[in-house]
LUMTORLUM-539488 format. One record per residue: residue number from 1; residue in one letter; x, y, z of N, C-alpha, C in turn. Coordinates in nm, 2 decimals, always signed. Last residue first. Layout:
REM residues N
- NUM / A / X / Y / Z / X / Y / Z / X / Y / Z
...
//
This chain:
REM residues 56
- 56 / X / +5.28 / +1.06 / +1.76 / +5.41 / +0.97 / +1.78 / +5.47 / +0.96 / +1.85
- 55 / X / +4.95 / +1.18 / +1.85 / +5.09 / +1.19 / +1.83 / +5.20 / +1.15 / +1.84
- 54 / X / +4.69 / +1.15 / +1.68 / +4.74 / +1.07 / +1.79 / +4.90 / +1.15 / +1.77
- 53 / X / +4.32 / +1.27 / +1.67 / +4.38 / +1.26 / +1.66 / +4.59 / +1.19 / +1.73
- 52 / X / +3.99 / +1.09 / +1.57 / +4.12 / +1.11 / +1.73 / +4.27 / +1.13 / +1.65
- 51 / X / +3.73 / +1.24 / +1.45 / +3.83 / +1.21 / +1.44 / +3.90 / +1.27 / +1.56
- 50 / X / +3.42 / +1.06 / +1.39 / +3.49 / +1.10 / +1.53 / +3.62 / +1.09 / +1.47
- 49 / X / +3.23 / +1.13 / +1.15 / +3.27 / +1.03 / +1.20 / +3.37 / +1.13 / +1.31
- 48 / X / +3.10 / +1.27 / +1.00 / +2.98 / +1.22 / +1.12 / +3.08 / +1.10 / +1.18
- 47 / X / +3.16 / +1.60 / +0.86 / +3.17 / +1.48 / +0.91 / +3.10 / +1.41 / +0.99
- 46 / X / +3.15 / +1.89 / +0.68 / +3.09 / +1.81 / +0.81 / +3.08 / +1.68 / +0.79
- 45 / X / +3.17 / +1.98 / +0.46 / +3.27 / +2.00 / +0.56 / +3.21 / +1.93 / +0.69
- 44 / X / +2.95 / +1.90 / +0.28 / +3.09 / +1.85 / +0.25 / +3.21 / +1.86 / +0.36
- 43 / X / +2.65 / +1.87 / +0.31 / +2.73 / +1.94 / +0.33 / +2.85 / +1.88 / +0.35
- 42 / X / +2.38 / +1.87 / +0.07 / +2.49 / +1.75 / +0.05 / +2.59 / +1.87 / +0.15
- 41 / X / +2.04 / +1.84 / +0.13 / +2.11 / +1.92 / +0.12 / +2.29 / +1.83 / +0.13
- 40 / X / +1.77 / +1.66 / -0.10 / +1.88 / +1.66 / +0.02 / +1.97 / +1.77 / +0.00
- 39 / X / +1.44 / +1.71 / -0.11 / +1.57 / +1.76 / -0.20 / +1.70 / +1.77 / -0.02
- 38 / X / +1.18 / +1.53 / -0.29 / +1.23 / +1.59 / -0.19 / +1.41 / +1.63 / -0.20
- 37 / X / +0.88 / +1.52 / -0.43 / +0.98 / +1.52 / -0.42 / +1.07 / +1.55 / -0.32
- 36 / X / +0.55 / +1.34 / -0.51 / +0.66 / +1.43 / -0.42 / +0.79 / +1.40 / -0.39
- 35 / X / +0.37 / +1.32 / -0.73 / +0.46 / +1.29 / -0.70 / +0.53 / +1.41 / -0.62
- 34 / X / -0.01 / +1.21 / -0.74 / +0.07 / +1.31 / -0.72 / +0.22 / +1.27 / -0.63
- 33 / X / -0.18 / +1.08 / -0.93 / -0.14 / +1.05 / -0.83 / -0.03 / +1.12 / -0.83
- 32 / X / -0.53 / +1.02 / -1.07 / -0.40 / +1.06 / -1.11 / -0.35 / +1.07 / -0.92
- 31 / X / -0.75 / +0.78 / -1.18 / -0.64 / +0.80 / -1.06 / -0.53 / +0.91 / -1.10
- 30 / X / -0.87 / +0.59 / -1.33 / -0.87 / +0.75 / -1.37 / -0.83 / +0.82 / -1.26
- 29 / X / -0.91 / +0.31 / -1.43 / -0.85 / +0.38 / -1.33 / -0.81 / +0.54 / -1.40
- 28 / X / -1.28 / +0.21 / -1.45 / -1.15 / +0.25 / -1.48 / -1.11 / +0.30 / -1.42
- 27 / X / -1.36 / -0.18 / -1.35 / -1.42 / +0.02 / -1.34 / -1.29 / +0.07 / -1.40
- 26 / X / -1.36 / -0.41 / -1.36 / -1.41 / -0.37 / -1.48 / -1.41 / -0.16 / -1.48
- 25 / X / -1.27 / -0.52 / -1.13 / -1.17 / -0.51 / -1.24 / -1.27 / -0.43 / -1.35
- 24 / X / -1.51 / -0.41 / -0.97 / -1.30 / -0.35 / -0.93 / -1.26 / -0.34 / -1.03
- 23 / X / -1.67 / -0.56 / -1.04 / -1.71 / -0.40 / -1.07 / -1.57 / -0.32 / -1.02
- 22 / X / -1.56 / -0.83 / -0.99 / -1.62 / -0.77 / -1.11 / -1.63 / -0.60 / -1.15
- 21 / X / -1.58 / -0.81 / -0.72 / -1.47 / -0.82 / -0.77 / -1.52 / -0.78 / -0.94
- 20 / X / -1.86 / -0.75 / -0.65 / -1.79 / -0.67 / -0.65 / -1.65 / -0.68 / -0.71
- 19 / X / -1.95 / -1.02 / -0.76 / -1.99 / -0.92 / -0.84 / -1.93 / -0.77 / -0.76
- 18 / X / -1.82 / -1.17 / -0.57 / -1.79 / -1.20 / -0.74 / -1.87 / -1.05 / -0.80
- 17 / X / -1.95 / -1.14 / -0.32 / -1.83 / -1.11 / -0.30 / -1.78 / -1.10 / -0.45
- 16 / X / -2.21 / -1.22 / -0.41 / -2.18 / -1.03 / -0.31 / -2.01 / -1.04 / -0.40
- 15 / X / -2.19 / -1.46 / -0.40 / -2.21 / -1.35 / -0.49 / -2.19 / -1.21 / -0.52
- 14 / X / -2.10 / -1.53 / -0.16 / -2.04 / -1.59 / -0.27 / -2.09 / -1.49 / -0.38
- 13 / X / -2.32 / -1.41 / -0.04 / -2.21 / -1.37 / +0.01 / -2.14 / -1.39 / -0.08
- 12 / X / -2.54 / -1.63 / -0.18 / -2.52 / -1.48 / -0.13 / -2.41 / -1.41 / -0.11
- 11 / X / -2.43 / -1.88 / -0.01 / -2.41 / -1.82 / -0.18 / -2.47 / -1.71 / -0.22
- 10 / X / -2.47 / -1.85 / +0.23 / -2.31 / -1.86 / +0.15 / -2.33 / -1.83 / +0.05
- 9 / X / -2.72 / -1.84 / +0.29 / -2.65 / -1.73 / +0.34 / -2.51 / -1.68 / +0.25
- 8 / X / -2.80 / -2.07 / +0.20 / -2.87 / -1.95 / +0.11 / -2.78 / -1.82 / +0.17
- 7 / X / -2.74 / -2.21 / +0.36 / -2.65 / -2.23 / +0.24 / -2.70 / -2.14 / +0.18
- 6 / X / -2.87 / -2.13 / +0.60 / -2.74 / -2.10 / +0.59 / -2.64 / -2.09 / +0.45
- 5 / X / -3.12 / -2.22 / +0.52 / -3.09 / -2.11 / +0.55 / -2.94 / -2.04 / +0.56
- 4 / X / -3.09 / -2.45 / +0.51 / -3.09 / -2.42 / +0.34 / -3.09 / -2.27 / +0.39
- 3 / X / -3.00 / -2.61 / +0.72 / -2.94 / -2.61 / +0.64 / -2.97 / -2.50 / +0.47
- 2 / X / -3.25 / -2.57 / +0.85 / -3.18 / -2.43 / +0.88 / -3.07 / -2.46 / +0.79
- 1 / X / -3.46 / -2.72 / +0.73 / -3.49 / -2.58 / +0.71 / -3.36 / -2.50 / +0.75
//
């Protein structure tokens, strides 16, 4: 009796689990999805490297 209880548990679950994959691939995607941009500022006189100057 508990073997059929359990196996009744799996293939339930096994079912569950196929008929929601089912209703994933079959639903449509009517998703719209919004693109964000973003905008670098480029400053040309600033450096990020360390300049040493040396004298001969």
């Amino acid at each position: 009796m508990r073997n059929n209880i359990l196996g009744g548990m799996v293939i339930f679950f096994v079912v569950l689990a196929c008929l929601l994959m089912i209703d994933d691939i079959s639903s449509q995607k009517n998703e719209k999805t919004e693109v964000i941009t973003s905008q670098v500022d480029d400053q040309k006189d600033q450096t990020d490297l360390a300049v040493i100057e040396e004298e001969d």
